[in-house]
C-alpha positions in Angstrom: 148.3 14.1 68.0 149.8 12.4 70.6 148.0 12.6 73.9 148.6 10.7 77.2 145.8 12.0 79.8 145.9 12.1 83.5 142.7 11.6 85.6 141.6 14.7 87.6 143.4 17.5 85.9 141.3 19.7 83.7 142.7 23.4 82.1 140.8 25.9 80.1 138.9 22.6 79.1 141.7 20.7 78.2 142.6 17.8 79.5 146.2 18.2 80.4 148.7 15.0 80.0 150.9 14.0 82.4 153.8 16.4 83.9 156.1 13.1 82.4 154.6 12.8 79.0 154.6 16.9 78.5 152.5 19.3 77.0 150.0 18.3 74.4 150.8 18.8 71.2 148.7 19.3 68.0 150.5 17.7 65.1 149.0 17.3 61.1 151.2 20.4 59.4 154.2 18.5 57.4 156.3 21.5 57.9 157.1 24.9 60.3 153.8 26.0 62.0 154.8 29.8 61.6 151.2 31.4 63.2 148.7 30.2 65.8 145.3 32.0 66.9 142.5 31.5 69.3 139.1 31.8 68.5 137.1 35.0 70.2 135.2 32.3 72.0 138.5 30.6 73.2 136.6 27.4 71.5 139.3 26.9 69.0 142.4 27.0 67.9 143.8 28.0 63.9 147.2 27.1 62.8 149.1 28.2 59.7 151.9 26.3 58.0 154.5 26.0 55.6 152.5 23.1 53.9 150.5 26.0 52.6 147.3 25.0 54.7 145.5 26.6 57.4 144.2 23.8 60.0 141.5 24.3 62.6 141.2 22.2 66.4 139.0 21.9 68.8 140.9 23.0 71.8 138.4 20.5 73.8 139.1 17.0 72.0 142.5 17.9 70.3 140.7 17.1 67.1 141.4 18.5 63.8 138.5 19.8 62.9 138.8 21.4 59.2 141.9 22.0 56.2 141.7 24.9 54.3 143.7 24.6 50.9 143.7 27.5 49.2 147.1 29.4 49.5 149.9 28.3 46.6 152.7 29.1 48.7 153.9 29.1 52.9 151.3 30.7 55.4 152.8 33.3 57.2 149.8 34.2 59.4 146.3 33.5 60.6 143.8 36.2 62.5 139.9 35.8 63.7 137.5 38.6 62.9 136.3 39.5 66.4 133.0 38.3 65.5 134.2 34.5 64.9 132.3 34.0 61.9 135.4 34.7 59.2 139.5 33.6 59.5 141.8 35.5 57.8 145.4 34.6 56.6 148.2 35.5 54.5 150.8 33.8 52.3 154.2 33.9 50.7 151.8 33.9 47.5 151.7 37.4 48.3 147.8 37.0 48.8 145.6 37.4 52.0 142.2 35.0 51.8 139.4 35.5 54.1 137.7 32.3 55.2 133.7 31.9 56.1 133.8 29.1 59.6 130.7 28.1 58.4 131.5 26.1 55.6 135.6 26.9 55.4 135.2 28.1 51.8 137.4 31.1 50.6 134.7 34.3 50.4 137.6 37.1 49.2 141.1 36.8 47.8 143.6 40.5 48.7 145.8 40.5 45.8 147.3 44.4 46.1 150.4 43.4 48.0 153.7 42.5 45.3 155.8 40.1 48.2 155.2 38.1 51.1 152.2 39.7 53.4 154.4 38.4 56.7 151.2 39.5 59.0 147.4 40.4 59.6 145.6 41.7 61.7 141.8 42.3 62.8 140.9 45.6 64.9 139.5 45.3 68.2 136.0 46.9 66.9 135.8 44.4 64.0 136.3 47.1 61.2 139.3 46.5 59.8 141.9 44.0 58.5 145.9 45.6 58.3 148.9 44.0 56.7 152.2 44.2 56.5 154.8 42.6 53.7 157.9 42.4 52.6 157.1 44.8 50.2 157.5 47.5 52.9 153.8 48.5 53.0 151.3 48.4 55.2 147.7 48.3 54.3 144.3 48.5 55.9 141.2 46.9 54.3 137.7 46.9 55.0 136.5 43.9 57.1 133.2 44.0 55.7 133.0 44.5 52.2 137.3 43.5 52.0 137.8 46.5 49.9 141.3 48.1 50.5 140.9 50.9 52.1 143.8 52.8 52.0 147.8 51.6 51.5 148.7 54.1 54.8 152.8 53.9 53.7 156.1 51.8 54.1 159.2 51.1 55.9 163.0 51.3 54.4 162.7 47.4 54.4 160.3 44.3 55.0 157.6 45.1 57.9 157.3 41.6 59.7 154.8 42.4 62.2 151.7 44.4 62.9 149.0 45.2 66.1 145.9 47.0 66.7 145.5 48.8 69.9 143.1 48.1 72.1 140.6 50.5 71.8 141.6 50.5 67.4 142.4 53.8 67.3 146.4 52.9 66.7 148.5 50.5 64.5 152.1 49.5 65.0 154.2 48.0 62.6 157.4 46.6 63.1 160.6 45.2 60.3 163.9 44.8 58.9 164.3 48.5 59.0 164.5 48.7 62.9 161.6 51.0 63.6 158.2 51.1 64.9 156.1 53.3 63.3 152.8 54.1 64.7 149.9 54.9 62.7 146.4 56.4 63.2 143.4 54.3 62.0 140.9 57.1 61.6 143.3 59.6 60.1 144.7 56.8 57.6 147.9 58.5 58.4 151.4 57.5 59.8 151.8 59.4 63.5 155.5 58.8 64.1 158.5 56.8 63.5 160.5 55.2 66.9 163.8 54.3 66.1 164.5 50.9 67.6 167.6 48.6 68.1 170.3 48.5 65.5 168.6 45.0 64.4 165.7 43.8 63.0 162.1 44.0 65.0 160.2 40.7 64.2 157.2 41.3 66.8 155.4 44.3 68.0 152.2 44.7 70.4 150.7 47.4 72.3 150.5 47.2 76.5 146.6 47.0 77.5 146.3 50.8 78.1 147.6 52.0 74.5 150.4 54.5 76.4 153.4 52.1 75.0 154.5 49.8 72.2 156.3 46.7 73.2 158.5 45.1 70.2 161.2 42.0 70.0 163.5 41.1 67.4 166.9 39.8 66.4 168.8 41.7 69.1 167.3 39.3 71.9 165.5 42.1 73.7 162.3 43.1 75.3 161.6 46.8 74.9 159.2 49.3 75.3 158.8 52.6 74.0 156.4 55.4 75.1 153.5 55.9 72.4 153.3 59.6 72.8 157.1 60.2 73.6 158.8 58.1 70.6 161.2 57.4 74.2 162.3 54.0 75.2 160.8 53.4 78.7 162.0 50.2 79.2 164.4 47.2 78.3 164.4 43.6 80.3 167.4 42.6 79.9 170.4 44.9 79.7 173.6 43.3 80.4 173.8 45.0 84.1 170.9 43.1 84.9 169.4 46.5 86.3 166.0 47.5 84.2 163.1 49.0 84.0 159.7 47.1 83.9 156.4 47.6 84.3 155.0 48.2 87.6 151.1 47.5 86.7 148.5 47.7 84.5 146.9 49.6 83.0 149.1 52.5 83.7 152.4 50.9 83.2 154.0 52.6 85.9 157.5 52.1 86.0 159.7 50.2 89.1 163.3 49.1 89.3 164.3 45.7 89.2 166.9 43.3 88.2 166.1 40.7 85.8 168.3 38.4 83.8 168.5 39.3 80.1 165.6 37.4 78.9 166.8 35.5 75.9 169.8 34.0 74.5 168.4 33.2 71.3 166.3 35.2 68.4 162.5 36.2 70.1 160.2 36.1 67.1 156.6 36.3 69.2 155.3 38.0 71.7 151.8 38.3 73.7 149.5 39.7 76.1 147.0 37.4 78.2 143.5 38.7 78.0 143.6 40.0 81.1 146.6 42.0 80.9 148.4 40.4 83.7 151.2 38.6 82.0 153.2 39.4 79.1 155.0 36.1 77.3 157.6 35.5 74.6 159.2 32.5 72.4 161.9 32.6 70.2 164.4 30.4 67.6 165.2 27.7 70.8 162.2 27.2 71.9 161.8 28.4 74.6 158.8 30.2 76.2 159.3 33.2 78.8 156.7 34.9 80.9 156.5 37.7 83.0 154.4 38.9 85.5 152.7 42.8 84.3 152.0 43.5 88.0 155.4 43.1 90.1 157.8 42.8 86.3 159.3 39.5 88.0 159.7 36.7 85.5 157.0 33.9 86.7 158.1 31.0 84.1 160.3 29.5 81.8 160.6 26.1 79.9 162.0 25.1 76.4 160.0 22.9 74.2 163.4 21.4 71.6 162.0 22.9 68.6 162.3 26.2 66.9 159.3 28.5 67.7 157.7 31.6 65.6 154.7 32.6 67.3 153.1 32.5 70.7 149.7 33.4 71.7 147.8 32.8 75.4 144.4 30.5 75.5 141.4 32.5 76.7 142.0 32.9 80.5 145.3 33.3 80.7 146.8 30.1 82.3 148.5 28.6 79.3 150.0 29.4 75.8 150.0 28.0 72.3 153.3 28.1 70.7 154.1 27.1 66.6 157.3 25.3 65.7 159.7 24.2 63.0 158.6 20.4 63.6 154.8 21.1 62.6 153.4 21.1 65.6 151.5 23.4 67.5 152.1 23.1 71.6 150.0 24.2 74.6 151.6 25.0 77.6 150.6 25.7 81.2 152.1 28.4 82.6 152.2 26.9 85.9 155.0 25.0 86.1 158.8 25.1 84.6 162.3 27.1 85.7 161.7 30.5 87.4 
């Protein structure tokens, strides 16, 4: 990993290079880094790959701290059990493996899906695992004993992404068939289906307070749609420039703005901050977007010149971790960059 460090400037315990030499980067996978996730203790930082391997980091040295070779095909995703102590990802082997930390061996192989399982996903409470595949399914499992617990139902076509809510009481799943359906954890039961843009959602996540479901895809779009309603509350974006966008948090009250439309390129990942307060997105140029949850006004923007599929925000907030098509893994400040 390449690192040139600047005396005096210190960020969520990273020492930040030089504006000049740009953001560090955390290089070792030989191809597309296709999943990135913190650690509940914000300590670390898990990477999937195309190489088939799942590498671990120490977010405060850089290091690569641990390999886990396992998977016979691409890794698709990577997800920390709330309680730190097990990693679990999934494959284009059409298996999911749960790691133990302690000793990175594999502890349970999930063999039920029959195509890619594209994404996982642990429940806020720590009682659950979900997936979603290219088989159209989605499935929850038990995140204790790794039993499956129920396969809750499908899609019309591959379901690329899939979120929790915050309190666990609510999945959402997102594909190739242009939906969001919502699902109800307890009741092991599909609620309803949303019907979505005319092109295919590749990321889906709930807003803080569980009222709405925001989802991106392949139509370039940030949108929001009301969990109880099924109605689309919001789009950045639309080609007037004239939108709706969240007001605050939690309630999500809405104000009108004008915002550019917010990509020109294919978003593929999207993500909350801890906090709530910002709400950021990366896509097929590489560049990374953010916008502020409180006033809706885009705060940042800045392209790193490699293709990116996921995006998730380092424990306070201040920076994200993005995965690219060169096989690195990029932290970013959100401090600086185009506005």
């Amino acid at each position: 990993m390449r690192r040139v460090l600047c005396a005096g400037w210190v960020l969520l315990g990273i020492v930040s290079p030089c504006a000049a030499a740009g953001p560090p980067e955390f290089k070792g996978h030989a191809d597309l880094v296709h999943s990135v996730a913190i650690s509940p203790d914000g300590k670390q930082l898990a990477t999937g790959g195309f190489d088939s391997q799942v590498k671990l980091w120490d977010l405060s040295s850089g290091k690569n701290t641990a390999t886990f070779a396992g998977h016979a095909g691409p890794v698709y995703c990577v997800a920390y059990r709330p309680d730190g102590k097990f990693l679990a990802s999934s494959s284009l082997d059409k298996t999911i493996r749960v790691w133990a930390l302690a000793d990175g061996k594999t502890i349970q192989e999930l063999k039920s899906h029959t195509d890619i399982v594209d994404q996982i996903a642990f429940s806020p409470d720590g009682k659950y695992l979900a997936s979603c595949s290219a088989d159209k399914s989605v499935r929850l499992w038990s995140a204790s004993d790794w039993k499956e617990v129920k396969n809750l139902g499908a899609h019309a076509g591959a379901v690329y992404s899939i979120a929790f809510s915050s309190d666990s009481k609510f999945l959402a799943t997102g594909g190739a068939d242009s939906v969001v359906k919502v699902w109800d954890v307890a009741g092991q039961k599909e609620l309803k289906t949303i019907k979505g843009p005319e092109m295919a959602i590749t990321a889906v996540t709930f807003s803080p307070d569980g009222k709405s479901v925001i989802a991106v895809g392949l139509d370039r779009y940030i949108r929001l749609f009301d969990v109880n309603t099924g109605k689309q509350t919001n789009k950045l974006g639309s080609s007037s420039n004239e939108v709706l966008v969240p007001a605050s948090t939690p309630t999500l009250s809405l104000i009108r703005v004008k915002l550019v439309r917010p990509a020109e390129y294919d978003l593929f990942g999207i993500a909350w901050s801890r906090d709530g307060k910002t709400l950021a997105t990366v896509g097929y140029d590489g560049t990374i977007a953010a916008w502020d949850a409180g006033s809706g006004k885009a705060t940042f923007t800045q392209r790193i010149r490699s293709p990116a599929y996921c995006i998730t925000f380092l424990s306070d907030g201040k920076a994200v971790v993005t995965g690219h098509a060169n096989g690195t893994a990029v932290v970013t400040a959100l401090t600086s960059g185009k506005q």
